[in-house]
C-alpha positions in Angstrom: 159.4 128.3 102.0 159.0 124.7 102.5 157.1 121.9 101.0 153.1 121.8 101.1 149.7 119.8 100.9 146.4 121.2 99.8 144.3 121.3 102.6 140.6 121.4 100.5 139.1 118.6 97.8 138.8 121.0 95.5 141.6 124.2 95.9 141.4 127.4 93.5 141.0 128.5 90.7 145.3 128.9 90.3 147.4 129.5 87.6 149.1 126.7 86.1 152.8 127.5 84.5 151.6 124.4 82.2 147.3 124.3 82.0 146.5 127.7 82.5 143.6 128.5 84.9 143.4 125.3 86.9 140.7 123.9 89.2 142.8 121.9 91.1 140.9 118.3 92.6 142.8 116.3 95.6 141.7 112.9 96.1 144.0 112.4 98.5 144.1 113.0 102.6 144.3 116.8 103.2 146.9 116.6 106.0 149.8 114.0 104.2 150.8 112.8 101.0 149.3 109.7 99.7 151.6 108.1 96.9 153.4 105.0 95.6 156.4 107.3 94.2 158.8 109.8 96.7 160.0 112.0 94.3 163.1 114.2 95.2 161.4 117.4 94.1 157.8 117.0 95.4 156.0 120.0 96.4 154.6 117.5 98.8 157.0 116.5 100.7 158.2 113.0 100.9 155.8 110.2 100.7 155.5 108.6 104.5 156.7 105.3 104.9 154.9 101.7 104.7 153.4 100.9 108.2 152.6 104.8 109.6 148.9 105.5 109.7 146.9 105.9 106.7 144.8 109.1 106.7 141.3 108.5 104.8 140.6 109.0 101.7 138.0 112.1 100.4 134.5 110.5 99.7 132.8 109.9 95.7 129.7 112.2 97.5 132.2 115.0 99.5 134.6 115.0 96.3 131.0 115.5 93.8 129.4 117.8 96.3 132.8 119.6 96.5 132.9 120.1 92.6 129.1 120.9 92.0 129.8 123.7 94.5 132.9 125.4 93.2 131.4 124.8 89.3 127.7 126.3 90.4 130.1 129.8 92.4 131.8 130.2 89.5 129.3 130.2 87.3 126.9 132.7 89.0 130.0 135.0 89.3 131.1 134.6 85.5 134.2 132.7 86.0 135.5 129.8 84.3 138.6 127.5 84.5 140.5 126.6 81.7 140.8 123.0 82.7 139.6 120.9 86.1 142.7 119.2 87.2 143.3 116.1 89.4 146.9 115.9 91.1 146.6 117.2 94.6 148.4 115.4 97.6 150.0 112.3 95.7 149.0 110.0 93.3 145.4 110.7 92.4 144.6 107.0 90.5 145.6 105.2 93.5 142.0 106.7 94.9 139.5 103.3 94.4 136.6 105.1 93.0 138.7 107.4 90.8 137.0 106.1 87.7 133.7 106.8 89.2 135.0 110.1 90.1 135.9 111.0 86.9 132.6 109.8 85.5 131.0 112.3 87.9 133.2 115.5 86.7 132.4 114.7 83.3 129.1 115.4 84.0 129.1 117.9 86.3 131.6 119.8 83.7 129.3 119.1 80.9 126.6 120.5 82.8 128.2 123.8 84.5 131.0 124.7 82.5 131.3 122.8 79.1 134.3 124.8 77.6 136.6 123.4 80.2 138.8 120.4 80.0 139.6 117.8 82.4 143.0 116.8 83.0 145.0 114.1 85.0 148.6 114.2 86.0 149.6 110.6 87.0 152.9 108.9 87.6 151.6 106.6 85.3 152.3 103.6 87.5 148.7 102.5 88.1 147.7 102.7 84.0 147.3 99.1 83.5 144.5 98.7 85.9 141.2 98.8 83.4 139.5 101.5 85.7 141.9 103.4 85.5 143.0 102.8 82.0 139.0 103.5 81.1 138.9 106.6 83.2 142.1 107.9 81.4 140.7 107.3 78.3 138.1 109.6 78.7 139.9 113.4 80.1 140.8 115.8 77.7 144.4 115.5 78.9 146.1 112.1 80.3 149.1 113.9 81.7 151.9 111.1 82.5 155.4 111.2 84.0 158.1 109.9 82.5 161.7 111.6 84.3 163.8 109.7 82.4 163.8 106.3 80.3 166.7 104.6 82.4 166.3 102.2 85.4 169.1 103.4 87.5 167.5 107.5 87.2 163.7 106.3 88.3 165.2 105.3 91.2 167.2 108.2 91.9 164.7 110.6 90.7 161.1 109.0 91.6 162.2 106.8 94.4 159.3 104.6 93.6 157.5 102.3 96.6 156.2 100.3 93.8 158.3 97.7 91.2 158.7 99.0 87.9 160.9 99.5 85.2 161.7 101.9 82.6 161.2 99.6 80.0 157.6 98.4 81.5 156.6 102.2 82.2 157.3 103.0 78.9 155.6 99.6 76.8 152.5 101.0 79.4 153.0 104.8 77.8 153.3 103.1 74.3 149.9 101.2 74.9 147.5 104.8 75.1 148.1 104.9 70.9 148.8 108.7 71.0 146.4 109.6 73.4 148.6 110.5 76.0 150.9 113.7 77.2 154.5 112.9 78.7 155.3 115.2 81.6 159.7 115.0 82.3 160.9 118.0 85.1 164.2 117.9 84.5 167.0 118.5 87.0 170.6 118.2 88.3 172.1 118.3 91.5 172.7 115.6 94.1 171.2 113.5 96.6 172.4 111.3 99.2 175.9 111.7 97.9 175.5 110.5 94.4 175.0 112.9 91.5 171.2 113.5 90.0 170.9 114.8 86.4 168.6 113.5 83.8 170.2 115.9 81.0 173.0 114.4 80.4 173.6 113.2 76.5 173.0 110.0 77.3 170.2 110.8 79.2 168.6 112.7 76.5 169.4 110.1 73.6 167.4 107.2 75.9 164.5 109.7 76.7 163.6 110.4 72.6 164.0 107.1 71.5 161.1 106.3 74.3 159.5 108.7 73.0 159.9 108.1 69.5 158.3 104.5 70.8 155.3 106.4 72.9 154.4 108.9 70.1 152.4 111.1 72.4 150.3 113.7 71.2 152.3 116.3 73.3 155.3 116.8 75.5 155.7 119.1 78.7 158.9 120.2 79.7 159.4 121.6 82.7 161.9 121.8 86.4 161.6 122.8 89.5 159.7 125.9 90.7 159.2 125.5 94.1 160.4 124.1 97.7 162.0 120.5 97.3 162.0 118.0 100.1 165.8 116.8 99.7 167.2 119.6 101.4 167.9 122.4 98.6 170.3 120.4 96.7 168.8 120.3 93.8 169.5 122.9 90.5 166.9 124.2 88.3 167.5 123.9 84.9 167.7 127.2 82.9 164.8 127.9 80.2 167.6 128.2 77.2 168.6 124.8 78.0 164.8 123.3 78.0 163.6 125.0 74.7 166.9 123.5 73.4 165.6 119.8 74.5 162.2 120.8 73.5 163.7 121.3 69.8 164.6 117.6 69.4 161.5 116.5 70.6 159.6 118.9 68.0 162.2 117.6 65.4 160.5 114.1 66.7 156.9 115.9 64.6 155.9 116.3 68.6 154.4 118.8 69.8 156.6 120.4 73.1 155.7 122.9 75.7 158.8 124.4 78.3 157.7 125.8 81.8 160.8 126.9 83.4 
């Protein structure tokens, strides 16, 4: 099976190996990835280069209408997600009205479905915009990446189309006060003839010290599941190996959960 894109606004309810039963929101084009990172495992696919045609953007009204909808079906049939959460086809903060967006699902989640939380998963690369800093502020769960806290293994890993640094990404992290949950897939394999693994000692040893500076309030753990876009050279890490990385983060007084 290869890579995908969600081709709706607002896809399931799924099940989520880390949120449980997820309303999942794209704010991003249904028919390519919009992102400012390439990542080597993307379900997605690879992020399309600078210069090939933009694809536009889901609407404030079509993603609101979109939301009411789904919220208002579920409701009449008894249903209810565990969490509404905004990922989708790319980078969902890199959307221009995403802090009005996520004003709106407040409301309509106060409104249809109050027991469920809203999450974000973000590369964290856009968090020092104020929008999107405010908007963050407010979910339930500020999911933010952070592969590795080495220059040389963003790189490799994320393949970012954007300039930034470990040491920025992390001071950025650091700046939420706690109110923030680090998501790190780990891996190993290679790519493009040099050798990709983010748990190696010193890996490891650089990854809990920026944590130890980040003090989030919680720590997911998890490696790949599905199709990757490099070609099937990548290795999933086994689950005894991430509970025994999750066990020096929870030595850390950090709360750690381990997909696998």
């Amino acid at each position: 099976m290869g890579t995908f894109l969600f081709d709706k606004v607002v896809f399931g309810p799924v099940k989520s190996r880390r949120l449980g039963v997820s309303l999942g929101i794209n704010l991003l084009p249904c028919n390519k990835k919009f992102c400012n990172f390439s990542c080597i495992y993307c379900e997605c696919g690879w992020t399309p280069r600078p210069g090939d045609e933009r694809s536009p953007l889901p609407t404030r009204e079509e993603v609101y209408e979109s939301l009411a909808s789904k919220l208002q079906e579920m409701k009449v049939n008894n249903l209810r997600a565990d969490v509404i959460t905004y990922a989708g086809n790319g980078e969902p903060t890199l959307h221009p009205e995403f802090h009005q967006i996520i004003d709106d699902s407040i409301a309509l989640r106060n409104r249809y479905s109050p027991g469920t939380k809203i999450a974000v998963l973000s590369n964290a690369t856009t968090i020092t915009k104020p929008s999107v800093r405010s908007a963050l502020m407010k979910v339930d769960m500020n999911i933010l990446k952070l592969d590795s806290a080495r220059d040389e293994t963003i790189q490799l890993h994320n393949q970012p189309r954007v300039k930034i640094s470990a040491e920025e990404l992390i001071n950025n992290l650091a700046s939420f006060n706690g109110k923030v949950i680090i998501q790190t897939l780990f891996l190993r394999g290679r790519y493009n003839g040099k050798v990709i693994d983010n748990t190696t000692p010193d890996e490891i040893e650089a990854w809990l010290k920026a944590l130890t500076r980040i003090r989030p309030e919680e720590v997911m753990i998890y490696t790949i599941a599905r199709a990757t876009p490099e070609g099937g050279m990548l290795i999933k890490i086994p689950e005894k190996e991430l509970q025994g990385i999750a066990e020096r983060v929870e030595k850390l007084g950090i709360k750690t959960q381990v997909s696998a």
